[in-house]
Structures are given as C-alpha cells and as structure tokens.
N, C-alpha and C positions, 0 to 999 in steps of 0.2 A: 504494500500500500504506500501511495507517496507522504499523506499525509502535509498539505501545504495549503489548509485551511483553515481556520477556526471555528467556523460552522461544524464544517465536518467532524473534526476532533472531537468535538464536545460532544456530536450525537455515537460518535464511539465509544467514550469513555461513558457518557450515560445510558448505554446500553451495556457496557460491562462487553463490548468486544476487544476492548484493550483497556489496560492498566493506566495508569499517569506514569508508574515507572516503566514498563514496555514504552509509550509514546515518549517520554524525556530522551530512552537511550539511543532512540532511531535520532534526535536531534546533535544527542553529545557525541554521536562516534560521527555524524558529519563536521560538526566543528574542529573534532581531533583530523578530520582528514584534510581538512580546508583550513590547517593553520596557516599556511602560508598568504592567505587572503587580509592577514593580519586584522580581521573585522573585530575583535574582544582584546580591549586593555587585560582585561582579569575572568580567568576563568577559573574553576574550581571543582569537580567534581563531588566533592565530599560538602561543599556548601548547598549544592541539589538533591543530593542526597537527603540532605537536615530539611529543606524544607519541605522534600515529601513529603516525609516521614509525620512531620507538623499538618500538611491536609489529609493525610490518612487516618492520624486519629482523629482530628473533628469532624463533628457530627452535623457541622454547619451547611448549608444549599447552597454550594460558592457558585456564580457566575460566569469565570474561567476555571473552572477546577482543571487543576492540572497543565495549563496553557503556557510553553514554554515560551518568554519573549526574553527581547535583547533591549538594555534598558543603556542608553545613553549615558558615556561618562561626567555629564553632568548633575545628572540629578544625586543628589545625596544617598548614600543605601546606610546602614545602620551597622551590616553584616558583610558589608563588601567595601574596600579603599573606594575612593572616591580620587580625582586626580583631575578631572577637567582636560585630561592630554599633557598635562603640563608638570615639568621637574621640581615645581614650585610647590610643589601639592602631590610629589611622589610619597606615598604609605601615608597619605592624610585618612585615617578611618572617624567617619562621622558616628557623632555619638544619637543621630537621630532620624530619620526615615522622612523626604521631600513627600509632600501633602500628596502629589500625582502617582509616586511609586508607593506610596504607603495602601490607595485605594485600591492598585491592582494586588497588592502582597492581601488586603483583605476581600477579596475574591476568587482568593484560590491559585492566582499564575504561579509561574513559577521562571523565577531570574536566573537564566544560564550565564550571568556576565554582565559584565560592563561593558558596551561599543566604544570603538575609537573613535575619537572626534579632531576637528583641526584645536589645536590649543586655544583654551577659552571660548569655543567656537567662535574663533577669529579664522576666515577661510574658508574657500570654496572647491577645495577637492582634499579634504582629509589628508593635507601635506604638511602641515606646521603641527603634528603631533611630537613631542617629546618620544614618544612609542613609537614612530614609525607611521610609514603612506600604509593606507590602507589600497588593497586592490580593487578593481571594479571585477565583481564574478563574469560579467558578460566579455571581458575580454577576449579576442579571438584568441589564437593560439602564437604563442612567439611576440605578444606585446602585454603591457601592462599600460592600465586605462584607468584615470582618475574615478573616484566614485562619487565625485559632487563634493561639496560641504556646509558645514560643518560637519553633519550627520551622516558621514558618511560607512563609520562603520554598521550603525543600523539600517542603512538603506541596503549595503551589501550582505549583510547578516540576512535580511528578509530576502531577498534577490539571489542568492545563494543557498535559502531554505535552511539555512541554519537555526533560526526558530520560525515561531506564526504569526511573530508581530514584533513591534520596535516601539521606541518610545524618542523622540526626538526634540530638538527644540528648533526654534525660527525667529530669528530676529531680522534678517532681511529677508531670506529665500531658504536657508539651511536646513530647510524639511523639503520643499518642493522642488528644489533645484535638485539634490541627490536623487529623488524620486525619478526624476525624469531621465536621469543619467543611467539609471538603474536599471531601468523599465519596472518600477511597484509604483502602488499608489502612496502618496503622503498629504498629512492636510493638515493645514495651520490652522486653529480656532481664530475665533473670534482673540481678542487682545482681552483679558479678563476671564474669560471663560473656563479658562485653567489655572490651578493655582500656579504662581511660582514659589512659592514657600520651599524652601529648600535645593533648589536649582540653583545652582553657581552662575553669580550674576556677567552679565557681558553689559547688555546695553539696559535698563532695568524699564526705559519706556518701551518698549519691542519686542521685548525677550517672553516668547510665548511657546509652551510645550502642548507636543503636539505627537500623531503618530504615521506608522507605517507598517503596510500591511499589501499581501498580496492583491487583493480587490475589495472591490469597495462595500463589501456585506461585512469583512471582516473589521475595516475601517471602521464601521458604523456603531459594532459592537466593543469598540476598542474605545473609541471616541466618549462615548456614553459611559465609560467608566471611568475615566479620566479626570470627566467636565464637572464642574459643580464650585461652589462655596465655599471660600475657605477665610475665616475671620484674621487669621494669619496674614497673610495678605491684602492690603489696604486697597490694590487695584482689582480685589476679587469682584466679577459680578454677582449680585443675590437675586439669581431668576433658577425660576424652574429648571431643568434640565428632561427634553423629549426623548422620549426612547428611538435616537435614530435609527435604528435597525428595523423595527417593528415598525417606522413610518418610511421606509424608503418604496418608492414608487416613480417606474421610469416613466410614467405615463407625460411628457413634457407639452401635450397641444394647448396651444394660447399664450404664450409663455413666451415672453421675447426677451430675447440676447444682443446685449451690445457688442461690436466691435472697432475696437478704439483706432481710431486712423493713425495717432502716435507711435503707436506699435508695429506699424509696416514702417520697419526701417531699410534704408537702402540695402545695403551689406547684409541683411538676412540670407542664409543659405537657402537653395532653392527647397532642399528637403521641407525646412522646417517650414515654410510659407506654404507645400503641399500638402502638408497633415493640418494644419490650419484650416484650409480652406476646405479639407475633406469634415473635419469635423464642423465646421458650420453647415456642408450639405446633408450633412446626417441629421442636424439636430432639425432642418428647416423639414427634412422628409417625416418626421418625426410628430412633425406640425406645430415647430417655432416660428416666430416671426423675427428675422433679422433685422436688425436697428442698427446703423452705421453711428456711431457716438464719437465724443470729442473729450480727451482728459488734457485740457492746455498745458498742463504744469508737470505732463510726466517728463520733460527734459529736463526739469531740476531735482528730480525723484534723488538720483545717485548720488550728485553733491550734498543735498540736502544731508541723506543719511550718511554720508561719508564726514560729515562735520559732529551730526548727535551722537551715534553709535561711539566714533571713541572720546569723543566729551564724556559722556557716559562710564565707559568701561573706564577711562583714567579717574576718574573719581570710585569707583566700583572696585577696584583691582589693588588704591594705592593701600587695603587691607592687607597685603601680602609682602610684609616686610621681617619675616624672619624670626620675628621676635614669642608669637604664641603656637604658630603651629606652623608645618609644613617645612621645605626647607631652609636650611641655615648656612651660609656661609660662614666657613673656618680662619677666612684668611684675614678678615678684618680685625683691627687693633683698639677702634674706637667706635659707638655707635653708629656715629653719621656711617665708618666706613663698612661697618656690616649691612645696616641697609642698602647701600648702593649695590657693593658687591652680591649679597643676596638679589636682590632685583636684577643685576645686571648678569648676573649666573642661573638664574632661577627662571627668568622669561624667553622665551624664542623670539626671533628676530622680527615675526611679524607685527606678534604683541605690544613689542619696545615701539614698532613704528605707528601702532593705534595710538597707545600709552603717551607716546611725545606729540602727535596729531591732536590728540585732546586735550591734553595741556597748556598746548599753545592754545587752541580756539577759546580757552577759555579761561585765560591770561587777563589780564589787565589791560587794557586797549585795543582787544580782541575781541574780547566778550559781544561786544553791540555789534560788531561788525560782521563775525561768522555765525557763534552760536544763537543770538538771537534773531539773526534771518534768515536763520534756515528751518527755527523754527515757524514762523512766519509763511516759510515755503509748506512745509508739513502742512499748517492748519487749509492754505489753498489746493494743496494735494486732496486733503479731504474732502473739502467743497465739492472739486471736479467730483469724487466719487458720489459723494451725497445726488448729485445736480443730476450723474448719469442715469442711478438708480429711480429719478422719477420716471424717467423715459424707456428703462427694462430692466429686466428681473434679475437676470445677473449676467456677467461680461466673459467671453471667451478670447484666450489670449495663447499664444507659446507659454511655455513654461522656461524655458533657458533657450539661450542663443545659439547655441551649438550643441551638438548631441558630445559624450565625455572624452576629452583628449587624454591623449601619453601624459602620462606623469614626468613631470617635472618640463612640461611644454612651456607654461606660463609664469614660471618661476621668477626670471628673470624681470618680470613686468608686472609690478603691483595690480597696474591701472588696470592691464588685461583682464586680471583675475577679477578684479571689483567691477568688470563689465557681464562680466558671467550674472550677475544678481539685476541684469536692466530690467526685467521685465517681472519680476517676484519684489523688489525694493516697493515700490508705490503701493501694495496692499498692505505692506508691514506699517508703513508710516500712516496709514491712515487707520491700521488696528482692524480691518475686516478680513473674512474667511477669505481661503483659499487653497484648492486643492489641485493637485497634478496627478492628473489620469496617464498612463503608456497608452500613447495612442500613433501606431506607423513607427516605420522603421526609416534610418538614415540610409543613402546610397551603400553604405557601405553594410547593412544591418544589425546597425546599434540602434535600441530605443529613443524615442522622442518621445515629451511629455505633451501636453495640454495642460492649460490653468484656466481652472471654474471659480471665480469671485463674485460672491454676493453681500448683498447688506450686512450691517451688525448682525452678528446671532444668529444669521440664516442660514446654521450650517446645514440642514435640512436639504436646502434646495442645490447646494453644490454638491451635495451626495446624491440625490436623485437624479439630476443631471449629470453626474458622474457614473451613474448606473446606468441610464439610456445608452451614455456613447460605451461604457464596454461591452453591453450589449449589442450595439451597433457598431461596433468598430471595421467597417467597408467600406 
C-alpha cells in the first residue's frame, strides 16, 4: 500500500487494517533511505516510538490518531531541539510546546522530526541552513534542485512521502513558493488565524504558520486543526473556526476570478504563462466568470517587504546574544566582545545581511524615510486587494517565477533570490489566504504551482477552488 494520504490512513487505522506502528514504520524506513535529501534537522527513532506508545494507551477519539507529519524547524517542540536552521540555536531544547504543534500532539499525530528550513526562515530554497541545502525529491537524475524556501525541508519531506503532512511557516511566500517547487499543495492562512505563540520569530507582522500536504482534502483536514484562538498571542483572531474539510465543495458556477494585469510580467517563462492560462480555462468551463482586475501597487510589493521583514527580524533576533541560551562564543575577553563574536559566529551570512538591512532602515534619519513608507506602501497594497475583492471572489495568479533551479544557481545574487517571492510577497503584506495548487508541468517536467487568494478568512473558498482545478487539472 502507498499510503500518501491522510484521509486514507485514518480510515485504515480506524478500521484496524493497520496499526499506527505498522503505518509510522513504512514512513521511518523511507526517511532512513532518503537521508540524503537532507529534509529532517533531527530525527529520532526512539522519540516515535515514546509517542506511540503515549496514543496507544489513551483512551481519547484523536483526530489524527497516529498521522505521521514533519513539523518545521521553527516551531518550538518541548521533546525535540529546536534550532530554526541556525548555529545560534544549535541543542537549544525548548522547555515548552508552540500553541500550532501542541494542537496537532493533542490529536493524536505523531512528529517524525524537525524539517530543515533556510536559517531563520530567511531564504528561498533551503540554502542558508547551518545543517545543510536540502534536496528537491523531484530532481531528475545526475542534478540537484532547490526545494523552494524557507520550508523547504517540509515541502520535500511531503513531496518525497516521507510523512502525510508538514507544518510550515510564511512570511513572504515560504509555504507556497516550496509548494510549487515541489509539486504539493501549501497554504498560508489568513495573518491571525494561527497562532504564532511559540514559533521563532523572523518578521512578527507576516510571520504566519501554515501547512503542506499532498492535496487539498488532506490540507483541509490539516488546516482545521491548526487554526483557532490563542490568548497567547495578541495578533490571534477570536472567530469561529469551519470545519474545512467537511465544507469543501468544487462546485465553483457564479463565482468570478480576478486576474491581475501586474502579474503578466514580460520575462515570465512561457511554461508558467501556459499553466496560467490553462487554469483560468478550466475554472471559466467550470462556470466562473473571468474579471480582468488591476492591483496598482504590486511593483512596490518587494521593496516594500524587503524594508519590514528585516526591520523586523533585527529587532526580533537582537535576542540572540549568547548570554541565556543557545550558543556562546569562547573567544571573547569582554562582554561587548562576546556579543559581537557570538552574533558574528552564530548567524549565516544571509541573516547578518537582513540583521544590518534592518538596522539601518531603522536608524535614526532613516526611520521616516524607509520604514515608515513602506509601511504606507503595505497599507495601499491592501487597499488594491480590499478594492479587487469587491469586483470577484478571489484572484488566480503563478505561484513563483520559475519552476526550482540547481542549487547554488542564485547564490551569488541576493536580488535574484528575493525575486523568487514576486508574486506570493503582496498576499503576505496585506495578511490574506493563499494557496499553491501543482498544476502542469515545466518544458523540462518539473512542477509548476498556481496561487488561489481570497479575502480575510476565506480560506474556505481557496480550498474549494483548489479542489475544482485538481480535479480539473487539463
């Protein structure tokens, strides 16, 4: 049996046609054979073991009972190091359980690992880890292929069947972007909708967890347990929470779709403009109505967030000085000098260049200049989206610019790499869903994504329209 479902699993296991331990071991002896994909900072056999053992004796009606997932090196685990990617945070073991990974431990999952992430999830193909690039599984034979990032070890963990689902985080793209590199589904909530209580912060306005999963039933079921309340968290929403799975419905007639003219950029490769356009004649046969819309402000989208994000994270990260936890440089004689050398031995090269980006912008004679107008750009980013959503129900877009390059292609070129998030940055800053469906394949047959973005909260309709086109995917 392949077993690369979560639906399915579960009616296996609740019919007693397999075990949690029979299904864990088909998963662990794939990850022993696909180490080299380097997708798990930390794995453990004996730590899977312990938490059978803990849903076999209770007596509780879990959700996931038994559901092995791969949980993002950022989120906190209690029973597992925690490292963010980063040397800074090597054997940092948390004394306490992130509000998102704590809901799925009480549902029965079960944590094969920590995925690699870029450090800090600063990074778009899982190359700025302390631990090492992670692979793309889809890579052909005799290359190695970026797998997106930040998340890119869960995108590859899912994509490789290593578990039946991932847990990720998104602050510009870092869920949808891998997703689409990958060929799996990934989907940002709403901004609020999940907690971040215990997630290792990067940018703290953006920074939203989220997951990945093979298609989009499994999504829906993933999502739903995730989402919710958490008084922990000041930017928590306190709304209801739909049971997305049990509401998902492709039925899409009446239903109109924006497509933003911004987005047809010249340089677009021909692939990804033909999966585009395939999937807007799918959704129109479907019996949507296409709406041609205008977002005026998505050419400041990049700069914009390239000013907040590491404002942000240099205030968020200057927590990391050696002094209470994580590591400690030896070489220093004086405080000032262990701080620096700690930061300056403890962070990757990318981080340093966030870290100093955001210090400056928000400097002393800087401040008015960058960071307060790009917040300014943010709030009309939002507008355009507010303004589009009168006019249709929600917007169909690429998901990333290029389907995943060789590793270590864009190294050399910051910008390059911060161009990878052009078309996933504008949902983040303005904090609405957004999902990346595999939809077509590149000239060469690597996957290509899709991104469904709807209003606040409606993450509803980007899964049900994310259920039409995999269904419809011709």
């Amino acid at each position: 049996m392949e077993f690369n479902t979560i639906t399915e699993s579960l009616e296996k296991i609740n019919s007693n046609k397999i075990s949690i331990v029979e299904l864990n071991d088909i998963f662990i002896n794939r990850i022993k054979k696909n180490k080299n994909l380097n997708a798990f900072i930390y794995f453990d056999e004996e730590n899977i073991s312990q938490q059978i053992k803990k849903i076999q004796s209770s007596k509780k009606n879990f959700k996931l009972k038994g559901i092995p997932l791969a949980i993002k090196d950022l989120f906190c685990t209690k029973n597992m190091p925690t490292t963010a990617g980063s040397k800074i945070l090597q054997n940092f073991q948390p004394s306490y359980e992130s509000h998102v990974s704590q809901k799925l431990l009480d549902q029965g999952s079960i944590f094969l690992g920590k995925a690699n992430c870029d450090e800090f999830a600063m990074g778009s193909a899982t190359n700025t880890s302390y631990y090492g690039n992670t692979i793309n599984p889809i890579s052909p034979r005799g290359s190695q292929l970026v797998p997106g990032g930040s998340s890119g070890g869960s995108a590859a963990a899912v994509a490789a069947n290593l578990c039946l689902g991932a847990t990720g985080t998104d602050t510009g793209g870092s869920i949808r972007q891998p997703a689409s590199f990958c060929g799996v589904v990934g989907i940002k909530p709403t901004y609020g909708l999940c907690s971040r209580w215990g997630i290792i912060a990067f940018a703290s306005s953006l920074d939203q967890a989220g997951v990945f999963a093979n298609n989009i039933a499994d999504t829906a079921i993933l999502l739903r347990e995730i989402a919710g309340y958490d008084n922990k968290d000041s930017t928590s929403a306190n709304r209801e929470i739909p049971n997305y799975f049990e509401n998902l419905n492709q039925d899409m007639s009446g239903k109109v779709v924006g497509v933003p003219k911004e987005y047809i950029l010249p340089d677009i490769p021909e692939d990804i403009s033909k999966i585009w356009e395939q999937a807007i004649k799918s959704l129109e046969r479907g019996g949507v109505k296409v709406k041609n819309i205008s977002l005026p402000h998505t050419k400041y989208a990049l700069p914009a967030y390239y000013i907040i994000a590491p404002a942000e994270a240099s205030s968020n990260l200057a927590r990391y000085d050696g002094v209470r936890y994580g590591f400690r440089s030896e070489e220093g004689t004086s405080l000032d000098e262990m701080y620096e050398l700690t930061r300056s031995e403890g962070f990757g090269k990318e981080v340093k260049r966030r870290v100093l980006i955001g210090t400056y912008v928000l400097s002393a004679g800087y401040y008015e200049a960058y960071y307060m107008k790009a917040q300014k750009v943010r709030r009309l980013i939002s507008n355009d989206f507010n303004e589009a959503f009168n006019e249709c129900d929600f917007i169909l877009t690429p998901t990333a610019p290029s389907p995943a390059f060789p590793i270590g292609e864009k190294e050399d070129d910051p910008i390059k790499m911060y161009l990878n998030d052009i078309f996933t940055v504008p949902a983040s800053l303005a904090g609405i869903p957004g999902i990346s469906i595999p939809f077509g394949k590149s000239q060469n047959g690597l996957p290509l994504g899709i991104q469904l973005l709807s209003k606040h909260f409606d993450e509803q309709l980007v899964l049900n329209a994310g259920l039409y086109l995999e269904k419809n995917n011709v």
